[in-house]
C-alpha positions as a LaTeX table, in Angstrom:
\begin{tabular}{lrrr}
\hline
Residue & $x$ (\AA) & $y$ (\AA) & $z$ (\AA) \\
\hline
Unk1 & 1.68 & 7.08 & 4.46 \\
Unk2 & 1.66 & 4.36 & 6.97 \\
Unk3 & 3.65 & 5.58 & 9.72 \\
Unk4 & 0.09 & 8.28 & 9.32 \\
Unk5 & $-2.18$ & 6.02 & 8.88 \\
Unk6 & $-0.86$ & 4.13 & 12.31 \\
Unk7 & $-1.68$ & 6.46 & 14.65 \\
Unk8 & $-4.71$ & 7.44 & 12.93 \\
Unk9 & $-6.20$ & 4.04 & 13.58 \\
Unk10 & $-4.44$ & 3.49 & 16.96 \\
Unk11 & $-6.56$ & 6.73 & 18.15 \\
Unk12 & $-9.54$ & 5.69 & 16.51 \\
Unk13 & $-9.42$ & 2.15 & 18.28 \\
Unk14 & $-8.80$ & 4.49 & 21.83 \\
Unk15 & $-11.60$ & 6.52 & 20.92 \\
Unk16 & $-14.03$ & 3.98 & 20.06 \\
Unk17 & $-13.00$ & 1.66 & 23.36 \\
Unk18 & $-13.24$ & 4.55 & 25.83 \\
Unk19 & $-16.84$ & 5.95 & 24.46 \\
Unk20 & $-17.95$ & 2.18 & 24.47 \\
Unk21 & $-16.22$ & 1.91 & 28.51 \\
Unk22 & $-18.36$ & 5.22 & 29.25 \\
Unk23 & $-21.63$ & 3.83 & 27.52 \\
Unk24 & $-21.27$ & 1.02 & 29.28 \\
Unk25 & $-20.87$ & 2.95 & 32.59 \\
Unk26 & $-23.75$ & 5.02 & 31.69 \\
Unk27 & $-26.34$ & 2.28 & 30.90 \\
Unk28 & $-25.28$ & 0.42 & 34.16 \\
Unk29 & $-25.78$ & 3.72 & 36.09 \\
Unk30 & $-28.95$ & 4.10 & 34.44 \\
Unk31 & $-30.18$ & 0.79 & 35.36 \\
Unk32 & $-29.03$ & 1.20 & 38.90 \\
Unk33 & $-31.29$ & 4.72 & 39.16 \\
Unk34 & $-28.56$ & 7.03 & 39.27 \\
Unk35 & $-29.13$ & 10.56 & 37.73 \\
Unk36 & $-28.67$ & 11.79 & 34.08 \\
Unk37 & $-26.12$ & 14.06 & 35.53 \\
Unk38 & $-24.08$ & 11.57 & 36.53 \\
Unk39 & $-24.11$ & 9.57 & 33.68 \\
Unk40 & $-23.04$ & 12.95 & 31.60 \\
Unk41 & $-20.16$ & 13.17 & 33.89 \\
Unk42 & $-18.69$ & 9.55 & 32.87 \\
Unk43 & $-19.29$ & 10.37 & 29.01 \\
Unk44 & $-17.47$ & 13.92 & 29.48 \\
Unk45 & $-14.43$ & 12.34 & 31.51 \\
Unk46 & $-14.18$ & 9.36 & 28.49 \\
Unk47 & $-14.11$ & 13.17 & 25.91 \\
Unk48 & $-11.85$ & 14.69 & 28.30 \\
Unk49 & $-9.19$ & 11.91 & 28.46 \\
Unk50 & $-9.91$ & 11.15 & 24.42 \\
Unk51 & $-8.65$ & 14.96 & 23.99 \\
Unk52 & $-5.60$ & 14.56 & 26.54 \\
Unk53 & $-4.83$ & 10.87 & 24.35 \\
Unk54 & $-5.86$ & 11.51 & 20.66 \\
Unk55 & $-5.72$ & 15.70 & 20.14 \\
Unk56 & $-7.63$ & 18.43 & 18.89 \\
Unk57 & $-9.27$ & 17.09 & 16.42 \\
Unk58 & $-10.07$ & 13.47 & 17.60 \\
Unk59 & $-11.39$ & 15.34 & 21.15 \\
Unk60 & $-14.13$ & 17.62 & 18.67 \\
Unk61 & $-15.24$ & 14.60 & 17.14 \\
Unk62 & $-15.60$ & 12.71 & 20.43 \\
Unk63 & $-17.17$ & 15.26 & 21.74 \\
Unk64 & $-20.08$ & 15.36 & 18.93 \\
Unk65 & $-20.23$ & 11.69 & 18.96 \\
Unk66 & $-20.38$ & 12.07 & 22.70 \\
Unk67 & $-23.88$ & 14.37 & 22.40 \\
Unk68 & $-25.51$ & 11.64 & 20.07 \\
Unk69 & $-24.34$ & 8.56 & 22.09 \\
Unk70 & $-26.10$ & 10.15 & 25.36 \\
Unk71 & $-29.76$ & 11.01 & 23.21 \\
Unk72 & $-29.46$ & 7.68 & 21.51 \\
Unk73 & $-28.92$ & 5.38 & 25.05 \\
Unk74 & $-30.26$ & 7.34 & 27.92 \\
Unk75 & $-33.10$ & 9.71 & 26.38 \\
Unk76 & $-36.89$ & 8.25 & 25.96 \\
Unk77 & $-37.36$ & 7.37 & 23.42 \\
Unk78 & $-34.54$ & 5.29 & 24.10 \\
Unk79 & $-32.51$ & 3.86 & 21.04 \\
Unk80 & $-33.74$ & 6.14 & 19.09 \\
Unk81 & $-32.17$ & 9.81 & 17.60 \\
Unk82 & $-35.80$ & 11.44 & 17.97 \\
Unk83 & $-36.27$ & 13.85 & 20.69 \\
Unk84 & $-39.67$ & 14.08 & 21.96 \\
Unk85 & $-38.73$ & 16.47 & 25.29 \\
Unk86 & $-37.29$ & 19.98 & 24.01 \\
Unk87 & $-35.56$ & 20.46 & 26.92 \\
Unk88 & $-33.12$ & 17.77 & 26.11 \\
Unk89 & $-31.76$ & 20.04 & 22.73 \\
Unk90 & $-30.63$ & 22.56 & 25.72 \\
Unk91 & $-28.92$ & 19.88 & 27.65 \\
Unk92 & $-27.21$ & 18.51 & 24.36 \\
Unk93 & $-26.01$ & 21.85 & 23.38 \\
Unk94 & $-24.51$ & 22.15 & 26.73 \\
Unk95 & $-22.90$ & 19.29 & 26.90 \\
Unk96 & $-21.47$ & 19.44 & 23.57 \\
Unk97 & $-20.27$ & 23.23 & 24.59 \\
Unk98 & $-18.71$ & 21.72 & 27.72 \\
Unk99 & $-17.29$ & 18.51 & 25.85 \\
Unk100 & $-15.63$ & 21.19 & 23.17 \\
Unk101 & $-13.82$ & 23.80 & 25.26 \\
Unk102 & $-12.44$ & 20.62 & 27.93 \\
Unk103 & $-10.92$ & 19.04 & 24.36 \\
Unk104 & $-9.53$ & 22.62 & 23.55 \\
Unk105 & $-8.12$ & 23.44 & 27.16 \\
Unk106 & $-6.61$ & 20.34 & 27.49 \\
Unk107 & $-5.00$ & 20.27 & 23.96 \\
Unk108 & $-3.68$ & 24.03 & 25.09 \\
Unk109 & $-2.40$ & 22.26 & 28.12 \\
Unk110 & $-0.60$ & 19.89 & 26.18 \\
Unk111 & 0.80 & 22.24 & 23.26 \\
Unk112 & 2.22 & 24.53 & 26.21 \\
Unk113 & 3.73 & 21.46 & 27.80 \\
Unk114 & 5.02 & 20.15 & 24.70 \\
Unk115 & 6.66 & 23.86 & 23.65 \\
Unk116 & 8.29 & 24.13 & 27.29 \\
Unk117 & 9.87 & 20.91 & 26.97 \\
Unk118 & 11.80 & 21.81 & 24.25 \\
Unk119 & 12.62 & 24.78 & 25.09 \\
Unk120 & 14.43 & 23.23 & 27.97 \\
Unk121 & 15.78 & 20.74 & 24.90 \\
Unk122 & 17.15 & 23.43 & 23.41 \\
Unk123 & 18.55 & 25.10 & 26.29 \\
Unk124 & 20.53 & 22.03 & 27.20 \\
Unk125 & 21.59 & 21.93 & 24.22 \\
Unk126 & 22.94 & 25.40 & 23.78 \\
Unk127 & 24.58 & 25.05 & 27.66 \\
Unk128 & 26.32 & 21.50 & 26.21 \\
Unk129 & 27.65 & 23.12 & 22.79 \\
Unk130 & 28.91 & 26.26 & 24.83 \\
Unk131 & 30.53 & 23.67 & 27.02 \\
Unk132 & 32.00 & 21.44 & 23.98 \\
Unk133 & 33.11 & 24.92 & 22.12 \\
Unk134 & 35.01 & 25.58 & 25.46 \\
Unk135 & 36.76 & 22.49 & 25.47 \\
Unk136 & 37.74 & 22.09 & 21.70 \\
Unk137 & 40.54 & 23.68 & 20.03 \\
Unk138 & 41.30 & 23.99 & 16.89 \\
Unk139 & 39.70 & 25.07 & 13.44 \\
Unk140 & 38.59 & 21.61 & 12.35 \\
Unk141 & 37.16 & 20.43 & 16.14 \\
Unk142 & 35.54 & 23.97 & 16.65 \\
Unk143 & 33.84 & 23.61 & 13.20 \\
Unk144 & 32.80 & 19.83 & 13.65 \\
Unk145 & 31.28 & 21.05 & 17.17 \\
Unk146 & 29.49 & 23.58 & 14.98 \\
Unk147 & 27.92 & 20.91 & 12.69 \\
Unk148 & 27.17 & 18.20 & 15.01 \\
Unk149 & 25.54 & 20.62 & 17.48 \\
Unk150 & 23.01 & 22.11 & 14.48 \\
Unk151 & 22.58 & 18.78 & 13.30 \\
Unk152 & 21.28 & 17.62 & 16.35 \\
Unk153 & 18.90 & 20.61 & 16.31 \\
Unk154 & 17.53 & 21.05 & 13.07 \\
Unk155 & 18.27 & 16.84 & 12.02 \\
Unk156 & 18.95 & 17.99 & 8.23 \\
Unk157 & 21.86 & 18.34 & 6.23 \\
Unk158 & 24.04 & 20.79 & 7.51 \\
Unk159 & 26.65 & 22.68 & 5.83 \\
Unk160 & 29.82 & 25.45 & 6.32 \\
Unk161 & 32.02 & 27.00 & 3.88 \\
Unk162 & 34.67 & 28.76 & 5.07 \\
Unk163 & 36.70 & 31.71 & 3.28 \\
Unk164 & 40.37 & 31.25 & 4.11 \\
Unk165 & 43.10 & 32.66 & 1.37 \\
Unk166 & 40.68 & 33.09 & $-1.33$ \\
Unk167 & 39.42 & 29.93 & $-0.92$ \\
Unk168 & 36.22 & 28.51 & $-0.02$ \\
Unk169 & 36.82 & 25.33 & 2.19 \\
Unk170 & 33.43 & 23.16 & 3.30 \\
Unk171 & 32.85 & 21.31 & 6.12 \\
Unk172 & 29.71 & 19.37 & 6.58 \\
Unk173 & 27.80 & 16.08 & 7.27 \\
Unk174 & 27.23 & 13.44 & 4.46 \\
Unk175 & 24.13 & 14.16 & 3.52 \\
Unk176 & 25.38 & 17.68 & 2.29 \\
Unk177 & 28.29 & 16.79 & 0.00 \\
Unk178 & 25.62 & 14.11 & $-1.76$ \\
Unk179 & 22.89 & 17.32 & $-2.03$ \\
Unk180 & 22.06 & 18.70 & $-5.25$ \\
Unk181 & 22.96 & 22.09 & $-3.95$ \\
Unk182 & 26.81 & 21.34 & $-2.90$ \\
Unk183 & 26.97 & 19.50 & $-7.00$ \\
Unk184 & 25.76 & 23.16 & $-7.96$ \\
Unk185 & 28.48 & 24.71 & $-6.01$ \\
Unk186 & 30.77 & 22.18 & $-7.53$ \\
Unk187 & 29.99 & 22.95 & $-11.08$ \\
Unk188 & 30.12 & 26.97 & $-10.05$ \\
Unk189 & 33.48 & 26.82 & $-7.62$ \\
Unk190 & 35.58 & 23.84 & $-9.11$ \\
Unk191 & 38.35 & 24.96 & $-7.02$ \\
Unk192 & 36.93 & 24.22 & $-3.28$ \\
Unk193 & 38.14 & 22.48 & $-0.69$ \\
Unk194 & 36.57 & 19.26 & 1.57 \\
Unk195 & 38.15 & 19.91 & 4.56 \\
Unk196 & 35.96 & 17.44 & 6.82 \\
Unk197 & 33.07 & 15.08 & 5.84 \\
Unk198 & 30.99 & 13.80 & 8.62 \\
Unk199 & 29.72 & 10.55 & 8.93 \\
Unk200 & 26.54 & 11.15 & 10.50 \\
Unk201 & 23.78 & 8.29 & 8.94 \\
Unk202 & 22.36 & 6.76 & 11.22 \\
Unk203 & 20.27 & 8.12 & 14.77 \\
Unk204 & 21.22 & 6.13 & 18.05 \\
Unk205 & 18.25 & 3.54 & 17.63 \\
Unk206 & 19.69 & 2.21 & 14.26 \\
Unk207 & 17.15 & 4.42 & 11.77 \\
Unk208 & 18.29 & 5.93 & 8.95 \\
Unk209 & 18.39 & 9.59 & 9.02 \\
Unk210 & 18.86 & 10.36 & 4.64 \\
Unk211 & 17.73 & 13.09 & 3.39 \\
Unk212 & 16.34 & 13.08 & $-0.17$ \\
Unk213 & 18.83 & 15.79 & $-2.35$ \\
Unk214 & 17.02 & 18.80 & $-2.96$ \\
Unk215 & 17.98 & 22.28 & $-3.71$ \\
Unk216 & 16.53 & 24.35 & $-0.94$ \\
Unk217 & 18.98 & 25.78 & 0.83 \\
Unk218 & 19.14 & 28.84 & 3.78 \\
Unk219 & 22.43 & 30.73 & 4.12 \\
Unk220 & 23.78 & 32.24 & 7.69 \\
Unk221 & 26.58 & 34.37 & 7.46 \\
Unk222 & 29.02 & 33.64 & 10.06 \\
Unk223 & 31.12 & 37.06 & 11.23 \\
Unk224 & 34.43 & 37.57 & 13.19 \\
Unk225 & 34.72 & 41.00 & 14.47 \\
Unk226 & 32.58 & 42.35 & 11.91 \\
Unk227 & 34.30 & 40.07 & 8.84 \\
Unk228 & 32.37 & 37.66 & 6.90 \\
Unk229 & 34.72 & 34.56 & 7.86 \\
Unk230 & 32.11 & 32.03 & 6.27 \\
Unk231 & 28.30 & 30.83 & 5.87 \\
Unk232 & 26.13 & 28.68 & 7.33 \\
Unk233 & 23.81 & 26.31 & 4.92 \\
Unk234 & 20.89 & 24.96 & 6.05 \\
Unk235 & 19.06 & 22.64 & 3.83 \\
Unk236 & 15.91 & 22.19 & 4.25 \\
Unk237 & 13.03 & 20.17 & 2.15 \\
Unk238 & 10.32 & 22.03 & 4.24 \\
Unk239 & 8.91 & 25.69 & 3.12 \\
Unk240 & 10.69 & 27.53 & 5.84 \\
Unk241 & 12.43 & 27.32 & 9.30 \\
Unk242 & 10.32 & 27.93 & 11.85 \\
Unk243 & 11.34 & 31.69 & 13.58 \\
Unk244 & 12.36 & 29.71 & 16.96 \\
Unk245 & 14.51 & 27.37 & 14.78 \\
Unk246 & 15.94 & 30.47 & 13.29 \\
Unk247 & 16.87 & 32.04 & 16.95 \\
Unk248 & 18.52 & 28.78 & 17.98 \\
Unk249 & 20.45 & 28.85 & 14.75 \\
Unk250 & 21.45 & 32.49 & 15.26 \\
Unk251 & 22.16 & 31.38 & 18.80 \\
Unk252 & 24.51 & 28.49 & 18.40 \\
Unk253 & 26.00 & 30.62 & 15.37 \\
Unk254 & 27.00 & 32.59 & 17.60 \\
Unk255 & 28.59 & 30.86 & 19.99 \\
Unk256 & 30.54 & 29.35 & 16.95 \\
Unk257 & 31.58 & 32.88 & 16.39 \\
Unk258 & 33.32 & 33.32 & 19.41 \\
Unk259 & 34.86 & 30.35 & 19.64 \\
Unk260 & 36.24 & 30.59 & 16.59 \\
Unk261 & 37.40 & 34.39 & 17.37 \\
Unk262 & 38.96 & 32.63 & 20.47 \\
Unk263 & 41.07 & 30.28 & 17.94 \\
Unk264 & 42.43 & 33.29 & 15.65 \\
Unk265 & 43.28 & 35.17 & 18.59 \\
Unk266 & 44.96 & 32.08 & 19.88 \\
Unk267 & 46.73 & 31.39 & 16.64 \\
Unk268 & 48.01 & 34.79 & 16.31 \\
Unk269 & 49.21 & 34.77 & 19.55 \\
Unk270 & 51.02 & 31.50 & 19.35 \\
Unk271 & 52.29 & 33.16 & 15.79 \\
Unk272 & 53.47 & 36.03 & 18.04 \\
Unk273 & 55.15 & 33.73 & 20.24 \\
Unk274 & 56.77 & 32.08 & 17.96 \\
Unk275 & 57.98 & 34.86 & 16.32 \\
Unk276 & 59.51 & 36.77 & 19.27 \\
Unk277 & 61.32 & 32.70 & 20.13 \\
Unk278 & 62.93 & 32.84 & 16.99 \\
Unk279 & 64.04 & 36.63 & 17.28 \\
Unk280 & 65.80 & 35.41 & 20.80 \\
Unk281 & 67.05 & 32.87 & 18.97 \\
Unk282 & 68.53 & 34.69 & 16.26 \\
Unk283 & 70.06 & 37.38 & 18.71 \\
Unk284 & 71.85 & 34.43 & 21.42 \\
Unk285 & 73.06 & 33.21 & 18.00 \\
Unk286 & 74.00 & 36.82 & 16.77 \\
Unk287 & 76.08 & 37.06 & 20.03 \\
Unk288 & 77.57 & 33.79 & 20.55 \\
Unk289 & 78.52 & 34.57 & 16.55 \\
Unk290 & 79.93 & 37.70 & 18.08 \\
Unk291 & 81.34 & 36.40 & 21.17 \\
Unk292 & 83.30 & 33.73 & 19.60 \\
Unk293 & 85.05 & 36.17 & 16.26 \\
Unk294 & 85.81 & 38.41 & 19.34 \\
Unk295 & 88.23 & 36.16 & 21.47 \\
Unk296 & 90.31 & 34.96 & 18.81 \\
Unk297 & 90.75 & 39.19 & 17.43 \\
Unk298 & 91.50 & 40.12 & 20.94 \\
Unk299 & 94.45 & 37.41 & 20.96 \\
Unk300 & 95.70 & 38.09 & 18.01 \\
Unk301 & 95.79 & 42.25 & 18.49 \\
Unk302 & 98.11 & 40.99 & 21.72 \\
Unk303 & 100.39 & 38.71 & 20.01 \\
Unk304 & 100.60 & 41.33 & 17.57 \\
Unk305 & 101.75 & 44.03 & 20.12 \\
Unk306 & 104.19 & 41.69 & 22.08 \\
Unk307 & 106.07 & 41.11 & 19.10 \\
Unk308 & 105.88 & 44.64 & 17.61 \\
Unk309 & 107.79 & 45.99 & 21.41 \\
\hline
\end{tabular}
């Protein structure tokens, strides 16, 4: 509640300064002679960079309190909220029109910025795990890649189980193994194996990244060459994952699928290797076996015929 309340009050303080900058502006334009028009403009460019500060919502009030600041200072009767000249309602509807869709362009402005930025976060990101994938090898490294990549991505507890020999081994940070949903898998499967626990508590700046245990969980299957080699657990305290948080997960999932196709295609080819190093093996041995019985029978079979004739 206070980390909200925080901003709340730093933006009111912003708002309240730059309306009280533009009134004072206004009045010393106003005593100078200048036009109303100008002194609109001032009070409009205080909304405009209240909406571009504060937000939506802090830009629609400014923009009302804008309206009521401009009849009470600069409208005869001054100081006062009555309007005796009609043609002043006009100008404040106006100007609160004008004061509303600058707030709501220039929040648009700043959600588009905001949503292209990370979109080129998450790019990078997915260009740096493809490049990490490339360079790991191994099970364990490949699937600790995995992790620490969605991790950084979603920042919640992140999870794999693996199916190898009838068994279900899991992989994951620490906040998943203390979850209430890895106990329930516990009780269920009391058979599984911790392959790799993660110690990832903390963010760069020192601040505690725990996660409260709760039981919300979303599964991704994870598929090599059309087998179900694992799944992907996501949990999550929130309702849902958004649908672009979905299509990154599906995206770096997928990249985890190939790289770990890449390291049973590798395995069975060093299996293959091996295999075909121990069949030379046994065959030099087979024929040295051979080679050897063969020169002492050949000396023999002549000592035998000398003496025979």
């Amino acid at each position: 509640m206070k980390h909200r309340t925080r901003p709340a009050l730093k933006n009111l303080g912003f708002c309240v300064i730059l309306l009280a900058v533009s009134a004072g502006l206004g009045l010393l334009f106003y005593s100078i002679g200048f036009g109303e028009a100008n002194i609109i403009m001032v009070i409009l460019l205080a909304v405009l960079l209240i909406s571009v500060s504060c937000g939506r919502t802090v830009g629609i009030a400014a923009s009302f309190v804008s309206v009521v600041l401009f009849n009470y200072l600069f409208t005869k009767p001054r100081f006062t909220l009555v309007v005796h000249d009609t043609q002043y309602i006009i100008t404040f509807m106006v100007m609160f029109i004008v004061a509303l869709i600058t707030s709501e362009l220039t929040n648009r402005m700043k959600r588009e910025a905001k949503e292209s930025k990370t979109r080129a976060q998450n790019l990078e990101l997915l260009y740096r795990t493809s490049k990490n994938f490339l360079k790991k090898s191994g099970t364990a490294e490949v699937v600790n890649t995995f992790i620490k990549s969605m991790y950084e991505l979603l920042g919640i507890p992140i999870g794999i189980a693996l199916y190898q020999n009838g068994t279900s081994h899991y992989y994951g940070v620490s906040d998943f193994f203390d979850s209430k949903y890895f106990r329930t898998v516990q009780k269920e499967q009391p058979h599984i194996e911790i392959e790799s626990l993660l110690k990832i508590t903390k963010n760069s700046d020192g601040t505690s990244t725990d996660i409260v245990s709760h039981s919300e969980a979303y599964e991704f299957p994870l598929k090599n060459s059309n087998t179900l080699i694992g799944t992907l657990i996501v949990l999550n305290e929130e309702a849902a994952l958004e649908p672009e948080q979905r299509g990154l997960v599906e995206a770096v999932s997928a990249q985890f699928n190939l790289a770990f196709d890449r390291e049973v295609l590798s395995k069975r080819q060093e299996d293959t290797r091996m295999e075909m190093e121990r069949e030379r093996l046994r065959s030099d041995l087979l024929r040295s076996i051979s080679h050897d019985l063969r020169t002492p029978l050949t000396s023999i079979t002549g000592a035998s015929t000398t003496l025979l004739f």
